[in-house]
Structures are given as C-alpha cells and as structure tokens.
C-alpha positions as a Markdown table, in Angstrom:
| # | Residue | x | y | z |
|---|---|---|---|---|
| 1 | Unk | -3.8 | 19.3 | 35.1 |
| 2 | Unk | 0.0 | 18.2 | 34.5 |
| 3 | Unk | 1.5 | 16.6 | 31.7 |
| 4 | Unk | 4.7 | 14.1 | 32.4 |
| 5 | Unk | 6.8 | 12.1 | 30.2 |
| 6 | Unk | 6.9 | 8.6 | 31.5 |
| 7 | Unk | 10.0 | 6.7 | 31.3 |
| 8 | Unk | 10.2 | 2.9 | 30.4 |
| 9 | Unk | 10.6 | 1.3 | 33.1 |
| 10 | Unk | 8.8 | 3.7 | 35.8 |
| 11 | Unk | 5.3 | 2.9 | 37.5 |
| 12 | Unk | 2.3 | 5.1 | 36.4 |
| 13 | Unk | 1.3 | 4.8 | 40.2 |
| 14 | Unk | 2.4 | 3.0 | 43.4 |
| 15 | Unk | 1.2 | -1.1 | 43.1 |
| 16 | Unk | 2.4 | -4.2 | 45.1 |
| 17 | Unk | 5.7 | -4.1 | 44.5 |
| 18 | Unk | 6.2 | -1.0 | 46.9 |
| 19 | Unk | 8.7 | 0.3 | 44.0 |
| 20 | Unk | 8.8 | 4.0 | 43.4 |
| 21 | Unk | 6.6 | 5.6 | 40.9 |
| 22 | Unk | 6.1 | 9.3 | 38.7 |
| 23 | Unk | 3.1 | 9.6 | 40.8 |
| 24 | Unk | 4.9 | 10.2 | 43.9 |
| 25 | Unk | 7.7 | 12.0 | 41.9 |
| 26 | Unk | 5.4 | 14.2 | 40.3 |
| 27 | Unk | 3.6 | 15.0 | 44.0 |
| 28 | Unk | 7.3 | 15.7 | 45.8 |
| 29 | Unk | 8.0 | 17.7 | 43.1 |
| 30 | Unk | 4.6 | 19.9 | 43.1 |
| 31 | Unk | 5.3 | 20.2 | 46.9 |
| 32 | Unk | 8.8 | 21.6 | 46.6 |
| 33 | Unk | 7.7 | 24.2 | 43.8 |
| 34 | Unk | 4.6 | 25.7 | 45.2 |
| 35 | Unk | 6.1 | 25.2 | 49.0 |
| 36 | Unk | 2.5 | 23.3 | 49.5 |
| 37 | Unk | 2.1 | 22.6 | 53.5 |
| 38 | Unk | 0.7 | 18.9 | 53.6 |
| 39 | Unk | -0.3 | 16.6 | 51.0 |
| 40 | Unk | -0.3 | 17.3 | 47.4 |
| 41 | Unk | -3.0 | 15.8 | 45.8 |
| 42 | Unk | -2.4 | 14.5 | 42.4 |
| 43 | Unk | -4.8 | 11.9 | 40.6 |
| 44 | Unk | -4.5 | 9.4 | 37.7 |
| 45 | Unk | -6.6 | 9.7 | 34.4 |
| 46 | Unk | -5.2 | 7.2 | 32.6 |
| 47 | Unk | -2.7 | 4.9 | 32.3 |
| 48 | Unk | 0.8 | 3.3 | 31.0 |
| 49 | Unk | 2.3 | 0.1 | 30.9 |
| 50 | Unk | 5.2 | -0.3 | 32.9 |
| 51 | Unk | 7.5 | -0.8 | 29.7 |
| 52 | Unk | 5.9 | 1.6 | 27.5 |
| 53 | Unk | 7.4 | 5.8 | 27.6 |
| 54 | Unk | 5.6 | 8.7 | 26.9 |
| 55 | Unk | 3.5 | 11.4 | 28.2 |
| 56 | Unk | 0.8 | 11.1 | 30.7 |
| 57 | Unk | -1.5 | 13.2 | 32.3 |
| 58 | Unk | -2.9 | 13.8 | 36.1 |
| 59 | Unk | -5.2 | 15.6 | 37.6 |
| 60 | Unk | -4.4 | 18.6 | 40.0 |
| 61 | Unk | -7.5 | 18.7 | 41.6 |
| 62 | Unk | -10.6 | 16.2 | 42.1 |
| 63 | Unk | -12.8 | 18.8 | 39.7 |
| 64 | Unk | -10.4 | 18.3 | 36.8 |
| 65 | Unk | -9.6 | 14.7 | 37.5 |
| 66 | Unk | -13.0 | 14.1 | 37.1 |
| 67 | Unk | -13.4 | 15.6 | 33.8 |
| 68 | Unk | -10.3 | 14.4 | 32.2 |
| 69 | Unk | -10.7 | 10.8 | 33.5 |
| 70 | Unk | -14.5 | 11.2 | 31.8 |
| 71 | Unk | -12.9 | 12.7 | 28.6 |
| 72 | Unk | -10.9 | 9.2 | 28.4 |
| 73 | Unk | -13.8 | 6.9 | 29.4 |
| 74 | Unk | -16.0 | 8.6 | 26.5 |
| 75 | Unk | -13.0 | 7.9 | 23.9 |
| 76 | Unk | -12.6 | 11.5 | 23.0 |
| 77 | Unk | -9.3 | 11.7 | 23.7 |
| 78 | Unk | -6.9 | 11.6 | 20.7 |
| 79 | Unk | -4.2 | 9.6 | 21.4 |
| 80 | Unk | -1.5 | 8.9 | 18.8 |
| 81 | Unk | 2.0 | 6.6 | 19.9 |
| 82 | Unk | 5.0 | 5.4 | 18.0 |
| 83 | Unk | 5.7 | 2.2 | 17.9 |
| 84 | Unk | 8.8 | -0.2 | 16.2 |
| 85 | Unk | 7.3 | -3.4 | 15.2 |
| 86 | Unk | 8.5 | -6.7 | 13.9 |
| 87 | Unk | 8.6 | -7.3 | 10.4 |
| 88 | Unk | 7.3 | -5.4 | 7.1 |
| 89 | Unk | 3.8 | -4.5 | 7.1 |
| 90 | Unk | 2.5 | -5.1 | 3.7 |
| 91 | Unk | -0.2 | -2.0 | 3.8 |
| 92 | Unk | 1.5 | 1.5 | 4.4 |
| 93 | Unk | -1.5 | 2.4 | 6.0 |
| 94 | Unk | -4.4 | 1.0 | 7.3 |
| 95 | Unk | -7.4 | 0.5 | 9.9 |
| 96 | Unk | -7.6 | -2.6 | 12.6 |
| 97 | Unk | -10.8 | -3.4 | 14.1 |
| 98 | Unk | -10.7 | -6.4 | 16.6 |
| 99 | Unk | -12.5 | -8.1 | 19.3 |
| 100 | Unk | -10.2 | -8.1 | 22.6 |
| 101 | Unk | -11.2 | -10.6 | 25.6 |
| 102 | Unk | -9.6 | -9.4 | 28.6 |
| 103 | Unk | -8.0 | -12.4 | 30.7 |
| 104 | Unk | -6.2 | -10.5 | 34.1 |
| 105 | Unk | -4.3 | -13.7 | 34.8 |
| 106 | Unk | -3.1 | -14.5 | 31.1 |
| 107 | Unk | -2.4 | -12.5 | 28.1 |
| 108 | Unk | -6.0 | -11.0 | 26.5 |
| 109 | Unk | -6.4 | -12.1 | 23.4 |
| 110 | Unk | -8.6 | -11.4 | 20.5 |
| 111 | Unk | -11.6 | -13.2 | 19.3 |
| 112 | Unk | -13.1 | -14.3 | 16.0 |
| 113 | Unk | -16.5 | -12.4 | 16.9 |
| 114 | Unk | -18.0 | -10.0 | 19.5 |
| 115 | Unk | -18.9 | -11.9 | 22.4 |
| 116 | Unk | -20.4 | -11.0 | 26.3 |
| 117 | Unk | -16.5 | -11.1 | 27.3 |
| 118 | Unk | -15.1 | -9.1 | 24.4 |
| 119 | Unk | -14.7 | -5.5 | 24.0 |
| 120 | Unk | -14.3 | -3.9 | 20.1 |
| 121 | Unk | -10.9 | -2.5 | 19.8 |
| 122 | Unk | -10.2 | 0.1 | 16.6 |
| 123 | Unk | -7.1 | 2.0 | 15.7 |
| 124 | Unk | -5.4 | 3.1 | 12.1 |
| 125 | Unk | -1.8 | 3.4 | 11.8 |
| 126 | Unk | 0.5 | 4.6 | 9.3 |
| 127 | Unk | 4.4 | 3.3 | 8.0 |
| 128 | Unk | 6.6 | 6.1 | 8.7 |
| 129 | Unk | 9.7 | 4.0 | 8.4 |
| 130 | Unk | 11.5 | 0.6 | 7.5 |
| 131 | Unk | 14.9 | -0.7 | 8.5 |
| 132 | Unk | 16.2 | -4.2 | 7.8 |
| 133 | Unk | 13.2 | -5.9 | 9.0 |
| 134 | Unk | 11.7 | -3.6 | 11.5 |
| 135 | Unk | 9.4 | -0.9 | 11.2 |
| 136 | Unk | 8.4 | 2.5 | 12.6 |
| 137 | Unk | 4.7 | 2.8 | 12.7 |
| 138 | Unk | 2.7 | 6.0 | 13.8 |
| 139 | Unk | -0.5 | 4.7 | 15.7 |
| 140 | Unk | -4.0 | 6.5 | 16.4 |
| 141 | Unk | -6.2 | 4.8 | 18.8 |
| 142 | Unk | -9.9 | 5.1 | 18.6 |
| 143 | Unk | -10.5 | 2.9 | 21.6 |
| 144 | Unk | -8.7 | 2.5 | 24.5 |
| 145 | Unk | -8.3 | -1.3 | 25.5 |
| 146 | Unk | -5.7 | -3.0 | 27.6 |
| 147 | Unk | -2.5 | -3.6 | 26.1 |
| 148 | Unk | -5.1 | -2.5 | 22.6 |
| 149 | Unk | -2.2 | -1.9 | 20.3 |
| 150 | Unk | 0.6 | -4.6 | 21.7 |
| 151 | Unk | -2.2 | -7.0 | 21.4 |
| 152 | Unk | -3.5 | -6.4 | 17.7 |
| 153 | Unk | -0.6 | -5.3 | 15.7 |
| 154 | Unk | 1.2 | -9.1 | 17.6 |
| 155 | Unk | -2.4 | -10.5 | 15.6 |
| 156 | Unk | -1.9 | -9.5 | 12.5 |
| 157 | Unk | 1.8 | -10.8 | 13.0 |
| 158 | Unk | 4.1 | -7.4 | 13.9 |
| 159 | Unk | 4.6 | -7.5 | 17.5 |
| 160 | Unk | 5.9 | -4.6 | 19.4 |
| 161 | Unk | 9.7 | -4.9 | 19.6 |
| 162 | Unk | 10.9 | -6.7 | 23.1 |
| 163 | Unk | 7.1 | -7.7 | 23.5 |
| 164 | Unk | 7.8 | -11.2 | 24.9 |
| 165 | Unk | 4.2 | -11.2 | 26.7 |
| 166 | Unk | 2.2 | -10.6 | 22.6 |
| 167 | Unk | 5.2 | -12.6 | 20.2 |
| 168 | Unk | 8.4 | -10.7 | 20.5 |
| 169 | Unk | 11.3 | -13.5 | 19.6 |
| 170 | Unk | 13.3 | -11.4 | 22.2 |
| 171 | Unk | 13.6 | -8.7 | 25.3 |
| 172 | Unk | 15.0 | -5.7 | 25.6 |
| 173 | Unk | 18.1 | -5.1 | 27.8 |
| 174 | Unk | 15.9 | -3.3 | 30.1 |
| 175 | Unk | 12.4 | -5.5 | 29.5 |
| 176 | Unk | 11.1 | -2.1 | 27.9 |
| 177 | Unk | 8.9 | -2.5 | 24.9 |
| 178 | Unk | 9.2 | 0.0 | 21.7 |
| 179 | Unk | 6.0 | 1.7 | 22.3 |
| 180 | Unk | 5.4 | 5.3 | 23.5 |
| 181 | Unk | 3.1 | 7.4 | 23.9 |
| 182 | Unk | 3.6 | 10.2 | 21.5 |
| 183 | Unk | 0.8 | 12.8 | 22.0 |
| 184 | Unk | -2.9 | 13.6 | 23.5 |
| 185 | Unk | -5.4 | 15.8 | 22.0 |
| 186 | Unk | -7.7 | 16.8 | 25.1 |
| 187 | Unk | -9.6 | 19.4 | 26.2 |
| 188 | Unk | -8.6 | 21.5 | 29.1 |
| 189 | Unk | -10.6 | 20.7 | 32.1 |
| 190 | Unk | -11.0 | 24.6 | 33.0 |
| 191 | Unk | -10.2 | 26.6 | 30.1 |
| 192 | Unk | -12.3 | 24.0 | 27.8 |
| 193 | Unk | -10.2 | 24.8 | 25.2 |
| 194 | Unk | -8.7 | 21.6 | 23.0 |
| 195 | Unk | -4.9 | 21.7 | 24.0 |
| 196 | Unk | -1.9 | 19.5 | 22.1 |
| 197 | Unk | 0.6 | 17.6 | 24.6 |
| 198 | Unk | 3.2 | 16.0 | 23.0 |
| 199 | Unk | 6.6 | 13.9 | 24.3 |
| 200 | Unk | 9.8 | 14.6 | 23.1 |
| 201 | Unk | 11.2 | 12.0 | 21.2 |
| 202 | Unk | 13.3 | 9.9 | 24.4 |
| 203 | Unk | 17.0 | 9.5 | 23.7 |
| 204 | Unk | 17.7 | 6.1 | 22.9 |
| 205 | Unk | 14.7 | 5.5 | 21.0 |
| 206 | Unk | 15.9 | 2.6 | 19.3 |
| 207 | Unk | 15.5 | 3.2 | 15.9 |
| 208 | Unk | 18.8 | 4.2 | 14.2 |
| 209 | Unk | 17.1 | 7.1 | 12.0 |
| 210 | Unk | 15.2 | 8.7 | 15.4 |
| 211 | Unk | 17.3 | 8.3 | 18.2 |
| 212 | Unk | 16.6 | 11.7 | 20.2 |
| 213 | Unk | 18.9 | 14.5 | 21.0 |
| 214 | Unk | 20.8 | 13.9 | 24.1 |
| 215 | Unk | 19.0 | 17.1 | 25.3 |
| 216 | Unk | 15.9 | 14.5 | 25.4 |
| 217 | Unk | 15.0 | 13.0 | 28.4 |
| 218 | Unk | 16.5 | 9.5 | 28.2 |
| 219 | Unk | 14.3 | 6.7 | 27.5 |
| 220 | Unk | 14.8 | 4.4 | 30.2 |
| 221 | Unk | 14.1 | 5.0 | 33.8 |
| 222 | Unk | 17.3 | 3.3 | 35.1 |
| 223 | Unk | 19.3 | 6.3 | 33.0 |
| 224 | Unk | 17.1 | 8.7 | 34.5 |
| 225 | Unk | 17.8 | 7.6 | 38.0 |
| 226 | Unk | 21.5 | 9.3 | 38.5 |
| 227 | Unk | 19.5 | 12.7 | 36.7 |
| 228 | Unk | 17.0 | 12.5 | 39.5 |
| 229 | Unk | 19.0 | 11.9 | 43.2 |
| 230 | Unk | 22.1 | 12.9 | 42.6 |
C-alpha cells in the first residue's frame, strides 16, 4: 500500500489527454528507491478529481489492491475532506441524504426520489469556519458517489469554491476546486490493523486563517512542477 498527496491539478491515473499523472510518478519513484528491474506495478483503489488535492492511496501489489479497492466498494472506508464553500450555511452541522443520477456526458444531478438511475448519496458535515461570505466545512462521507459532495452541498445552495461545473459564480486561477481530501480510515490490507492517513494541509489552501506552512507541499500541481524536474 502507499499513500500520496495529490495535487490540484495532477491526474489520479493516465487518461486521453496523454498528460502526466501521480500514477506514473509514484511508479518512477518506487523504481528508483527499491532499484526494482522492470516494471513497478502500482494499482488504483480509488479516485480523485482532477481539481480536487489530497491523499490517495494505491496498491503495491494485486493482493492488497484487491482488498483495499473491496474495502472502498463496501463503504467502509472513512473518508473525511475539507472543503470552502459559497455562502453561510444556516445549520453548523448537519446530515445530507440525496438521490444522485449519474449523466457521463452532463453534470449528475440529484433527484426528488430514488429511481432505477439513481444511487442514495449520504454525508454529514460540520462548520469549522466563516469568512466574509465563505465557509470552511469539515465533510464525512458515508457513500462514495461521483462528484457526491460538489454535487450536494451546490443543491442545498453552497457550491464548492471555483466549482463552475455544480454553481460556482467563478474559477480558480488554476481551475482547481477548494476540496481535498483530508484523511482515510482503512484497514491495512496485510497487517489488518485499522490505520489513519492523513494530508498535510497544502500551502495555499485558500482560506486566510489555514493557509499551510510553506514546509507543506504546495497545493497546486503547476507549483509543484519546478520541485519535481529540476
């Protein structure tokens, strides 16, 4: 198993774009450490948007792959992210529970009741912070649905901050979103013993009270490109 922080900005995996991504990062890197003769093998578990930061987990071998990846189709995974959103929620804290129909083509949206096309999509999340007329909400998924918290916190009328795709009124400079991934609660695929992986909070987070250190790794791939191939 190895954990990652994910830039915004950086593919989870090679797609049709041909760009770069951590996947092949993480496997030159593995090679060059261990001095492994051939290919490294490395497989996806799970998955981040392109915009979204935060850590990510592969699997060293096919055994463990196959056991995380069925750890996150069961839901037992606990996944918890940060988000900034639009606006003032009026609840400090609360629970969502939606019905998402998933449209490849178009932005998923949510429906009025469970249908043959709809999957149920749960999470609870908690005001941490308000500034001006943004704020910093701590998220806990209990399902795991396509763009799941982007598209319900846009429904109940906080989209995700540079979210142009779910209701953002503008981008990003770097068509990032403000969503990471904070932290996994998982269970170790060989020592089955429930293990914490968390990401250090990116610098340049853009929320003036929780920027990161600039020890962080920064939190936009196109900052960490000089880092990497210099």
């Amino acid at each position: 198993m190895l954990g990652l922080y994910k830039p915004a900005g950086l593919l989870v995996q090679a797609d049709q774009t041909g760009e770069l991504s951590l996947l092949e990062l993480a496997k030159d890197w593995l090679k060059e450490r261990y001095r492994k003769p051939g290919q490294v093998f490395l497989a996806l578990v799970h998955r981040l948007d392109r915009p979204v930061a935060g850590v990510i987990l592969y699997g060293r071998t096919s055994k463990a792959a196959q056991r995380l990846s069925e750890q996150f189709r069961t839901g037992t995974v606990q996944k918890q992210y940060l988000a900034i959103l639009h606006g003032r929620l009026k609840e400090p804290s609360g629970r969502l529970i939606h019905f998402i129909e998933r449209r490849p083509e178009r932005s998923s949206r949510i429906l009025p009741k469970a249908t043959d096309q709809t999957q149920e999509a749960r999470l609870t999340y908690r005001v941490l912070d308000t500034f001006r007329s943004k704020s910093l909400v701590e998220i806990q998924l209990e399902t795991g649905r396509h763009h799941q918290i982007r598209i319900q916190m846009a429904h109940i009328g906080h989209p995700v901050v540079g979210d142009l795709r779910y209701g953002a009124p503008a981008p990003l400079p770097q068509k990032q979103i403000a969503l990471m991934a904070k932290k996994l609660l998982i269970v170790h695929p060989t020592l089955k013993e429930e293990i914490s992986i968390e990401s250090p909070l990116p610098f340049g987070w853009p929320w003036p009270h929780e920027a990161g250190s600039p020890e962080a790794p920064p939190w936009n791939w196109v900052e960490l490109i000089p880092l990497i191939f210099h």
